[in-house]
N, C-alpha and C positions, 0 to 999 in steps of 0.2 A: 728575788734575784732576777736582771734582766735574761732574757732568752738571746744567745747573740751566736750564729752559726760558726762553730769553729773548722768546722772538714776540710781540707786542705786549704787552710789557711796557718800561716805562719805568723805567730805572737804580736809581731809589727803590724800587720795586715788587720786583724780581731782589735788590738786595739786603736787605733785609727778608725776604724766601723764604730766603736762603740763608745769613740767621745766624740765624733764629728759634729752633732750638732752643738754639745757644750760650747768645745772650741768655738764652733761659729758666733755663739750668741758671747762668749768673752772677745773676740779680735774686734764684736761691734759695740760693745762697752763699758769700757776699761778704759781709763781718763784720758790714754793718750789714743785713742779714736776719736778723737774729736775732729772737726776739720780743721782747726786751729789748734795749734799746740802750744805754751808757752811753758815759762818753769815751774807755772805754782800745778798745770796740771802732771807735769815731771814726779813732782814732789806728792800730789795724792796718788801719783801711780806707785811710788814706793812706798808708803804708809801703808799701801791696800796690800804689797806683796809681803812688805814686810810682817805684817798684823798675820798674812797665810801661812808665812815661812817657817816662823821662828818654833811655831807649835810642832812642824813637818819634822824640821830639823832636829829637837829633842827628840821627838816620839821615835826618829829613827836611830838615833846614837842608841836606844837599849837593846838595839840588836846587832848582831854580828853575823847575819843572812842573808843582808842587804848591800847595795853598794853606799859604799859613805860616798856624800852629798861634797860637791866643795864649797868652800867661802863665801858664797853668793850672799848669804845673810851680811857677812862684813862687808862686802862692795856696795850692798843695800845702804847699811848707815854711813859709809863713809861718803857717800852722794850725797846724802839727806846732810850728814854734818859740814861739806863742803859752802863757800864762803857767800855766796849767789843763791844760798838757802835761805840766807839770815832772815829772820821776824815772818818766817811763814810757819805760825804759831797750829798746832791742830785744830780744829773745833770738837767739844766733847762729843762726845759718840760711843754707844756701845755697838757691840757687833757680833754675831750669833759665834759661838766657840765651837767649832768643829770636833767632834769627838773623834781619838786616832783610837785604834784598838787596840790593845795588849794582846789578846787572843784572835790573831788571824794568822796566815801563812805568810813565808816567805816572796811565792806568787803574787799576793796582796801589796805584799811591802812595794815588789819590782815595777806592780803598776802605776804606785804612787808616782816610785822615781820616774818614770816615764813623765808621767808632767811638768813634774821637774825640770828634769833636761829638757824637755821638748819646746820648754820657755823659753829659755836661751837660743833659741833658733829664731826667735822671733825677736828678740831682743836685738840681733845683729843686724836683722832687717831693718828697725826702727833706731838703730844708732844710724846704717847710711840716711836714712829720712831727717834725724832731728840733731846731729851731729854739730851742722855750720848754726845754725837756728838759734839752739839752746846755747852756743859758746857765750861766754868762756867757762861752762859749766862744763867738766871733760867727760862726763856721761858712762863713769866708772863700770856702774853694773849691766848697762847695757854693752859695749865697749869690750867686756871681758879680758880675758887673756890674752884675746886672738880671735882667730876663725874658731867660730864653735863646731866645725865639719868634722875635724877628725876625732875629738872628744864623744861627738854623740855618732859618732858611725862604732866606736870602741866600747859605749853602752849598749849601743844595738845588739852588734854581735853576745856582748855579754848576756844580755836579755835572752837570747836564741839557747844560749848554753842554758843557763839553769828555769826557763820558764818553758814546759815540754810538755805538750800533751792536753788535751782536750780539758782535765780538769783546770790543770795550775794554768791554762789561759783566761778561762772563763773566772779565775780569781783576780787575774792580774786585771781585767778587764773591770770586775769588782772595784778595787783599788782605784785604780785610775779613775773612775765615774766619780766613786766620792773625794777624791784629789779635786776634781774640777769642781766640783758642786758645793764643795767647803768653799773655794774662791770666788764661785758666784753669789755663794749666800751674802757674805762678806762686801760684794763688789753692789748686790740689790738692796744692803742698808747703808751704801756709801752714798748710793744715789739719792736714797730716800730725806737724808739727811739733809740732804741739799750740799752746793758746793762749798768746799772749805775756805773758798775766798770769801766767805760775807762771813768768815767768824775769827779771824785773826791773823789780819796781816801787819 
């Protein structure tokens, strides 16, 4: 386990410290970093979230500890299914499967969702950037409901209530490291593969 100083620090604060570099090395690449953004990289950015998600999203519905996730999964495919997809075929690919665990804490769970959510916040940033761009593709799961502000200020606070104390930090923080590192693995055999445009448009 990482060594990550928790002492007056507060749950937000601890994990922010101890996925800042993850973070960094996904905002630099993840398809829609590119300097150029068009829709077939739109389309391998949701394949690559999707392919993260849908594993996240099961392994969390067996518990009742956790906060349930919303709909992101369906805003995912209904982009991809939308009409400005058409004949952006996948190229085959395997991709390393993230193992969730059955036997971990609550703690663990909350740090996952931190990633989780904490995507959506980024996601709002990159619908004003690729909004007018990508049209007439409506950029569903970026786009969200709305402002993602008041949603993830209402997970914050929740995180604050049930993640307390120097262990269930250092779990949450747990969590969240291999939340990120499941997406990296995933996002460093996407790249390897080379890009999905020379295998099926």
């Amino acid at each position: 386990m990482e060594e990550i100083s928790t002492v007056e620090q507060d749950v937000l604060a601890a994990l922010r410290e101890a996925t800042a570099q993850r973070h960094a090395e996904l905002d630099a690449g993840t398809p829609l970093a590119a300097a150029e953004v068009d829709l077939r990289a739109y389309h391998d950015h949701l394949r690559l979230l999707e392919q993260w998600l849908a594993p996240i999203q099961d392994w969390i519905g067996r518990f009742d500890d956790a906060p349930r996730l919303p709909a992101y999964l369906d805003a995912i495919r209904e982009d991809l299914a939308h009409a400005a997809m058409a004949g952006m075929a996948d190229a085959p690919r395997g991709g390393p499967a993230a193992a969730w665990p059955a036997q971990c804490g609550p703690a663990w769970r909350w740090g996952v969702c931190y990633v989780v959510e904490g995507s959506q916040l980024g996601g709002a940033v990159l619908y004003k950037r690729l909004a007018e761009k990508l049209a007439p593709h409506p950029l569903g799961y970026l786009r969200g409901a709305g402002s993602p502000g008041p949603r993830w200020q209402q997970f914050i606070a929740a995180l604050r209530e049930h993640v307390v104390g120097a262990r269930d930090i250092a779990e949450a923080c747990e969590g969240a490291r291999h939340a990120f590192d499941s997406l990296i693995a995933l996002n460093r055999a996407r790249s390897a593969a080379g890009p999905l445009s020379q295998a099926g448009q």
